[in-house]
C-alpha positions as CSV (number, residue, x, y, z in Angstrom):
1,X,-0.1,-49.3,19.7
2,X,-3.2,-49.3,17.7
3,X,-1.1,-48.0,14.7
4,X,1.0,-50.7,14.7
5,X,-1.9,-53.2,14.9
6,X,-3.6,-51.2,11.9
7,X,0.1,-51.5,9.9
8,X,0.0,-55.2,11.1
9,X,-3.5,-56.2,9.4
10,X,-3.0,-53.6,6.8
11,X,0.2,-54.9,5.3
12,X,-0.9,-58.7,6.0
13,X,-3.5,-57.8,4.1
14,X,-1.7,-56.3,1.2
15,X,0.8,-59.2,0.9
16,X,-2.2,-61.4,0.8
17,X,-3.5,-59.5,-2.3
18,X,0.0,-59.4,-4.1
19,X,0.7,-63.3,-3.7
20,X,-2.8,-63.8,-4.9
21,X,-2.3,-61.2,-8.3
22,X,1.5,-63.1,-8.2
23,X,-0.4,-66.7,-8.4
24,X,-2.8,-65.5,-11.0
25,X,-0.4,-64.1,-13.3
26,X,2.2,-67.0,-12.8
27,X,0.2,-70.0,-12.8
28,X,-3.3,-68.3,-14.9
29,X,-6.8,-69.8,-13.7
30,X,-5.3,-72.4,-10.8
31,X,-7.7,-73.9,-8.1
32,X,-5.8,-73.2,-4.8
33,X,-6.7,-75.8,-2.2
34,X,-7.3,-74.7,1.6
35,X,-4.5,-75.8,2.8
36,X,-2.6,-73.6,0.5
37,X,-4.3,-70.3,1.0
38,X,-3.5,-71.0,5.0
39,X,-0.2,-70.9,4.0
40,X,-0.3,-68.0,2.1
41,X,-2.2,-66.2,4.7
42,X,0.4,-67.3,7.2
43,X,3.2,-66.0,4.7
44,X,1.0,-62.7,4.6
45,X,1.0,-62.5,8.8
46,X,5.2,-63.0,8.7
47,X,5.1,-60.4,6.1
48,X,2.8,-57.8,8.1
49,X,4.5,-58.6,11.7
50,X,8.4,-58.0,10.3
51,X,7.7,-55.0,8.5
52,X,4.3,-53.4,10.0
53,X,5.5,-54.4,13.9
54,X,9.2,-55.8,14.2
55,X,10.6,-52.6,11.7
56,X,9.2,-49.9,12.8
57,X,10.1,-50.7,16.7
58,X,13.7,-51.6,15.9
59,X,13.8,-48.2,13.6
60,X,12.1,-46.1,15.5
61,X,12.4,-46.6,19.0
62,X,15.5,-49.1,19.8
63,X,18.5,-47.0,20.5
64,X,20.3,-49.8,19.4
65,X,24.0,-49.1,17.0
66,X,23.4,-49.5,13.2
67,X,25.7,-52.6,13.5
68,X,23.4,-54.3,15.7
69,X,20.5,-53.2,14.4
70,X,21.1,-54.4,11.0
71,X,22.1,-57.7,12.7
72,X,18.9,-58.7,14.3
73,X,17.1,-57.0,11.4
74,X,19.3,-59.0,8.7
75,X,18.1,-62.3,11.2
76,X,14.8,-61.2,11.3
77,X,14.4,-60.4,7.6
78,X,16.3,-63.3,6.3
79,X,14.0,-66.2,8.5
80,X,11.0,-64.8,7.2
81,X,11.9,-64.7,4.2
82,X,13.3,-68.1,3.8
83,X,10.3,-69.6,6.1
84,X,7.6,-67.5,3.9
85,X,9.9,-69.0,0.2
86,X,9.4,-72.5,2.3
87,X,5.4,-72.0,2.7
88,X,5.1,-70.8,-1.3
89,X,6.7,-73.4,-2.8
90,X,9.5,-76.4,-1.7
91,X,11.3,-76.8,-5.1
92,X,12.2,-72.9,-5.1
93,X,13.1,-72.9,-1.2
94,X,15.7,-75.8,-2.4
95,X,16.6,-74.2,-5.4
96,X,17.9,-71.0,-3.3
97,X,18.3,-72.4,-0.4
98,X,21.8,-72.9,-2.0
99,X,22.7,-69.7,-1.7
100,X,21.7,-68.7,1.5
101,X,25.5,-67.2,2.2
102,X,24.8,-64.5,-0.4
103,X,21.5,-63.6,0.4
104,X,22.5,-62.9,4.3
105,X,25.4,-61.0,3.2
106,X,23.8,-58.9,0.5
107,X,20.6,-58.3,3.2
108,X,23.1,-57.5,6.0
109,X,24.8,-55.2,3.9
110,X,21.7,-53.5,2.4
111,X,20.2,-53.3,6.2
112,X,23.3,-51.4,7.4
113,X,23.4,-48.8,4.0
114,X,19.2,-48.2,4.9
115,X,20.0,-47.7,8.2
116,X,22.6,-44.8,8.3
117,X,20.5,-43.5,5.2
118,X,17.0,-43.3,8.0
119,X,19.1,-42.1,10.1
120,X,21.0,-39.4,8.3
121,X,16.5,-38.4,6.5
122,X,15.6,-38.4,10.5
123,X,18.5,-36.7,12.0
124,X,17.5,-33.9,9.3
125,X,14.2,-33.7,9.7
126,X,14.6,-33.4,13.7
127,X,17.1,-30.5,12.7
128,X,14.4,-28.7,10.9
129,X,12.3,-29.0,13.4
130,X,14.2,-28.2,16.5
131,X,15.4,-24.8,14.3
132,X,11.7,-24.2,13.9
133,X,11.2,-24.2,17.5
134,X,14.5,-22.0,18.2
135,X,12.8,-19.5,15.8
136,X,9.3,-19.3,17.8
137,X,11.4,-19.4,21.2
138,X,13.6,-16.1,20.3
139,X,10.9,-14.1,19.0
């Protein structure tokens, strides 16, 4: 548990620093206001709960089917995303909000290719090491 909570703050904290270099090379020498960095830190806290908490569980310890992992994780990944593009800025939330069709289909189908591609890298590497183990056992 306490590695989760350290890739929690550790990614919330990344994504902080990114949207701030983003901001700086976008929009040069701005003056954010308060309420604006809130937002960005609450954009950075949806950022490090889906993919330093919510990921790894689902990945790693859900013995859920790819098809319905990739459907709560194509949910998951599209709200935040859409509620964290709604927090940075309205216009562009409108803008592609318009295509919100494609970008669930094109996440969903990108969730279930990672998926059976983790799989297939952890399947292997539990191979390896349960053919370690036979090795030590015979000897």
């Amino acid at each position: 548990m306490k590695t989760v909570k350290e890739q929690v703050i550790q990614i919330t904290l990344v994504t902080f620093i990114w949207l701030l270099v983003l901001i700086s090379l976008g929009w040069g020498d701005t003056l954010l206001s308060v309420g604006y960095v809130w937002r960005l830190l609450g954009i950075a806290g949806l950022f490090g709960g889906l993919f330093g908490g919510f990921y790894p569980y689902v990945w790693s310890y859900l013995t859920w089917s790819s098809l319905v992992s990739s459907l709560v994780m194509t949910v998951a990944n599209f709200s935040v995303g859409f509620i964290s593009l709604a927090l940075f800025s309205r216009d562009l939330f409108i803008f592609v909000w318009s295509y919100w069709w494609l970008v669930l289909i094109v996440t969903f189908i990108l969730h279930l290719l990672m998926y059976q591609v983790y799989r297939q890298l952890e399947n292997q590497k539990l191979a390896k090491e349960l053919n370690q183990i036979t090795k030590k056992s015979s000897r």
